[in-house]
C-alpha positions, 0 to 999 in steps of 0.5 A: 564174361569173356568164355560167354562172348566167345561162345556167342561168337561161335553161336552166330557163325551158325545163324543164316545171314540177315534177310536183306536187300541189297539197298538195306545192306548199302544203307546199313553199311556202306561207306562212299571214299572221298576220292571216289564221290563228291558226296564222301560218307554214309551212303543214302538210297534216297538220294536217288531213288531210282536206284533202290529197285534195281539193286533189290532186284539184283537180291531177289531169289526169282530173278536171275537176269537185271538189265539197266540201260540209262544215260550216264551220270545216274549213278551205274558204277555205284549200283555195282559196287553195292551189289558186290559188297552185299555178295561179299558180305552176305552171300560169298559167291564167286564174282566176275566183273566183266569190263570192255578193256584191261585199262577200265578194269584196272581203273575200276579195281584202284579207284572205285573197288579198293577204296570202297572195301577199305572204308566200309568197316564190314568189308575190311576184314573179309577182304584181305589187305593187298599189302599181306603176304599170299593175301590172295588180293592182287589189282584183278583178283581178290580172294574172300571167304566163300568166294573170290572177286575177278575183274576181267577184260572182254578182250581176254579169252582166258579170263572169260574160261577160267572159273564158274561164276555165280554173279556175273556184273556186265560193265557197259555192254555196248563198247565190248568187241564182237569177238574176244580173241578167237573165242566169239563174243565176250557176252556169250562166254562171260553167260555160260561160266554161269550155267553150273549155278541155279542161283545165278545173278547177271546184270548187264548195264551200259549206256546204249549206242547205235540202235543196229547194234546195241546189245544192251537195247536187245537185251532191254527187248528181252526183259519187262521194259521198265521207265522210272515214272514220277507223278505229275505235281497237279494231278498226279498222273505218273509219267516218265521224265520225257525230252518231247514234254520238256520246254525251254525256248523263250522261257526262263527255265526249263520246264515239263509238260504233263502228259494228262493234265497239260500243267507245266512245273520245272524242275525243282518241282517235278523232282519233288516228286522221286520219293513217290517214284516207281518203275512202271514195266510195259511188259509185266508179263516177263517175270524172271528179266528184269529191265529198267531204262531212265535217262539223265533228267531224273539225276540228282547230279545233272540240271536240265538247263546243262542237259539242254545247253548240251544239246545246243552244242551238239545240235551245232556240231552235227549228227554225230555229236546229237548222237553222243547227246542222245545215248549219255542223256536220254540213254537210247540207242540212236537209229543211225541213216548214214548212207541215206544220202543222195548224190543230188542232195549232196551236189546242192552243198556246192558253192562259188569260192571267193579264191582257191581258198574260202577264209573259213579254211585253216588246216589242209589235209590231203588224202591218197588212194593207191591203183594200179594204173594211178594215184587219186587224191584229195586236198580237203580244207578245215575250219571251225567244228571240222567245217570242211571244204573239198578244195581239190581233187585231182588223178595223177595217171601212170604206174605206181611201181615208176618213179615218174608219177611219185615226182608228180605226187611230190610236186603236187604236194609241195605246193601252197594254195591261195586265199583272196587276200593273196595269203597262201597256206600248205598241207598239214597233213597227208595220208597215203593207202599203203595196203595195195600192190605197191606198198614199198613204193609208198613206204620209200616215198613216205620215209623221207617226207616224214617231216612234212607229216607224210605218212603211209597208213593201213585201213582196218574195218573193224567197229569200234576201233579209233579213228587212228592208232598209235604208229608202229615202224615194225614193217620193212622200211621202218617207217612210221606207220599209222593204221586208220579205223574206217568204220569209225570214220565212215560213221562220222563222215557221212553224219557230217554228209548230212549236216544241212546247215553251214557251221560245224560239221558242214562240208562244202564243194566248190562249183563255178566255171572257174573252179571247174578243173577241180574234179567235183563232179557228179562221178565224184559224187556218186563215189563218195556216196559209193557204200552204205552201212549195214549191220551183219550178224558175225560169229554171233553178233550184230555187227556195223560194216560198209557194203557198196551201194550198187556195182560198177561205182569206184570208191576212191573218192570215199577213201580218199575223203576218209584218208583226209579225214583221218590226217586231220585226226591224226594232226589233230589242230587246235582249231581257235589257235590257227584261226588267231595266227590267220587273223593276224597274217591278214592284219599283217598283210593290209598295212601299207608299206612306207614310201621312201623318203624322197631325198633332195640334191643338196644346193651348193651354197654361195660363198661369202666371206663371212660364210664359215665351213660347218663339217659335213653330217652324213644323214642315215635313212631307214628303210622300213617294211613289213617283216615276212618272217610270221608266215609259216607254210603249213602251220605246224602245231 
């Protein structure tokens, strides 16, 4: 019996594998890790449909490119980790899992990848345990029989030209840099490790960012263009799940409207209907790409009124929050106008202040400019959803390299501005350009201010960065050193530019005669609305940068905005605490003072005989005030 196992065991190492999808294998054999999913155990297609054709078009032999551009919380990682066990299992390939930076990958390898390979059984001993010795399973590499498993990072260039690939899985696309190292585009090289397979596999997912620059969205262009399409419980008309059909003003819940037959159904019904749902391509003339698009109101994991109730919150925070709203949930690129603004649109954001300070102001920031003949500066306030208020833009005239105009400076600086119920406040936050021609002047002035958040920083252009990196002290003065993305900034700073209506994001100017001095004049105007965004193609690739709007306008009200925008950043306030701490200051500041007690001359008292001395008692009066001891200039959190 046992001679008779064994030679059925040799027997099948020569049978071709199964004739299986890559959804048949997942629903076959794999096994979701509890720490990875709120649904643990047997993994299940149906649970969201949608997913079936785009992993089985990852298996079909006629297609060798699959593009999946959707919102999140669809389940894309899932899709991924299915594709890479059915190579592991049924095809052994060599796999390159291509991820935007070293921390996403590391985190994909320990959480998601190493629990699935531990817990599904038909995975554990094609993959050897990390623990073994010369295993061949380290965090970013994992050796199997007929393939290997390599998880690299877009901004390494050697990972990228090591080995060919015959399965390329590309992890959101749309956040890889436009260069890796000296290389040129991560995308391009990650494609051409594939070139010496005729069976090669590439899926690209991501959800999309701006419409100027989303590789995923060109990608997409390229391919059949597929929406997932679900049919209308009335008449049965199958139709994608589409934000302008969705009602939810003045109703009890959210409901959709069908395209045809006008009928309205909520949600409970509409997703009644997924089983029955299919991917209706606009483009079936494309046979050998495949692209599919959905967004998050198909997911079995998120609820419309939560979708729509995150809307509302973005739609309160500006532009740049709807743009985040736009790309996770309706997983499209947004067209992004910054730069469409006028400077007559702008000057009409200008408004009489109740004081030098308006009350919706907690936090002062202020942002420097370095020239060769002066210093511009800029002292913005912020309040509530980085509501902004210009409270003060001044020039300060002389020559950098003199110690005169740093006296200034400093004098301007250490000053307190004033709100109308004669509470004061000082800056938070200060940021000064320190990459023109006197940038050891900066760094001696900057040094010893540290601890009144002074810092020196350095503008980099390049998209994607954050809006502040973590300091460095690696320079001459050893000052800590903060470097500033201005794209990003100049991304969200002119979103905000363009909020219309007073709340979060909005910026204020003041206006009046009284408030003339300043500086918010139609010459500042026109220099913050000095550039605008463009989107150039560099070493191959689409990429966002700023370029003047016309020649013979000076920026410096632009950066010194952006500056003042990356102190608040950089401060990073909590915005409700300080608004509690003001409220209290201004209670504080409304009780009166007690009167002092009037203390009347003490009548001597006739002398009669019977009259008996009673010992004098000294009476001790208690001043009593109001403890200035709560206010704090500048807040420091």
């Amino acid at each position: 019996m046992t001679n008779n196992n064994s030679r059925a065991q040799k027997n099948n190492l020569w049978l071709p594998p199964p004739d299986l999808t890559v959804s048949e294998w997942a629903d076959n054999f794999r096994r979701i890790p509890p720490e990875a999913s709120a649904e643990p155990g047997v993994w299940r297609t149906s649970r969201a449909e949608y997913q079936r054709e785009i992993m089985n078009a990852v298996s079909d032999p006629l297609i060798e490119r699959v593009v999946v551009m959707t919102a999140a919380q669809v389940g894309k990682t899932e899709i991924l980790l299915n594709v890479i066990g059915y190579f592991i299992d049924q095809e052994p390939s060599p796999i390159l899992v291509l991820n935007p930076t070293l921390n996403m990958g590391q985190s994909f390898s320990k959480d998601r990848l190493a629990p699935m390979i531990r817990d599904t059984p038909v995975l554990q001993g094609k993959v050897k345990d990390p623990r073994s010795r010369d295993s061949g399973n380290t965090l970013m590499h994992k050796k199997f029989t007929g393939g290997h498993i390599t998880i690299a990072a877009t901004n390494s260039p050697v990972s990228l030209a090591a080995r060919p690939i015959r399965v390329l899985l590309c992890d959101e696309v749309d956040r890889y840099p436009p260069s890796s190292g000296k290389e040129g585009d991560p995308l391009t090289l990650a494609i051409k490790r594939t070139q010496n397979f005729w069976n090669r596999r590439i899926l690209m997912v991501s959800t999309p960012t701006l419409l100027q620059s989303s590789n995923i969205y060109k990608e997409f262009l390229l391919s059949s263009q597929e929406e997932w399409c679900v049919p209308c419980p009335t008449c049965g008309e199958y139709q994608p799940y589409s934000w302008d059909q969705i009602l939810y003003k003045d109703l009890p819940e959210p409901v959709m409207k069908c395209v045809k037959c006008g009928a309205v159904h909520n949600e409970v019904e509409w997703k009644a209907g997924q089983e029955d749902g299919e991917w209706i391509a606009s483009k079936p003339e494309v046979t050998k790409i495949r692209g599919f698009h959905m967004n998050a109101f198909a997911s079995p994991w998120a609820t419309w009124r939560g979708l729509i109730e995150d809307y509302q919150r973005a739609f309160k925070n500006g532009e740049e929050a709807i743009k985040g709203w736009w790309n996770t949930v309706l997983g499209l690129p947004y067209e992004n106008t910054s730069g469409a603004i006028e400077v007559e649109a702008l000057e009409s954001h200008r408004e009489k202040y109740n004081a030098e300070l308006p009350d919706g102001v907690l936090v002062l920031t202020c942002g420097i400019d370095t020239q060769d003949n002066r210093l511009e500066c800029e002292v913005v306030g912020w309040g509530i959803g980085y509501e902004s208020w210009g409270i003060e833009y001044r020039i300060f005239y002389g020559d950098p390299g003199q110690n005169d105009i740093w006296q200034a400076l400093d004098d301007f600086l250490s000053k307190t501005w004033t709100y109308a119920n004669g509470d004061k406040l000082g800056l938070s936050c200060v940021c000064i350009d320190s990459a023109g021609h006197f940038t050891d002047e900066v760094y001696k002035f900057c040094k010893p201010r540290v601890r009144r958040n002074i810092f020196p920083i350095v503008g980099r252009g390049r998209e994607g960065m954050p809006s502040v990196s973590k300091p460095t002290r690696n320079n001459r003065r050893h000052v800590t050193l903060f470097t500033l993305g201005v794209t990003t900034i100049k991304g969200v700073l002119f979103s905000r530019l363009k909020v219309e209506n007073r709340g979060a994001g909005f910026c204020h100017f003041p206006l009046d005669a009284k408030n003339a001095h300043r500086g918010y004049d139609s010459v500042y105007f026109k220099g913050l609305l000095s550039e605008r965004m463009e989107v150039k193609r560099v070493r191959g690739r689409d990429t966002i940068t700023w370029v003047p709007r016309a020649e013979g306008i000076r920026n410096e009200p632009l950066d010194t905005r952006v500056y003042a925008t990356g102190a608040i950043e950089l401060f990073n306030p909590n915005f409700e605490a300080h608004k509690r701490r003001r409220s209290k200051r201004t209670e504080n500041l409304q009780i009166p003072k007690l009167k002092q007690p009037v203390i009347q001359e003490k009548q001597p008292e006739a002398k009669t005989p019977e009259a008996k001395k009673v010992p004098e008692v000294k009476k001790t009066i208690t001043k009593r005030g109001i403890s200035s001891g709560f206010m704090r200039r500048g807040l420091r959190i």
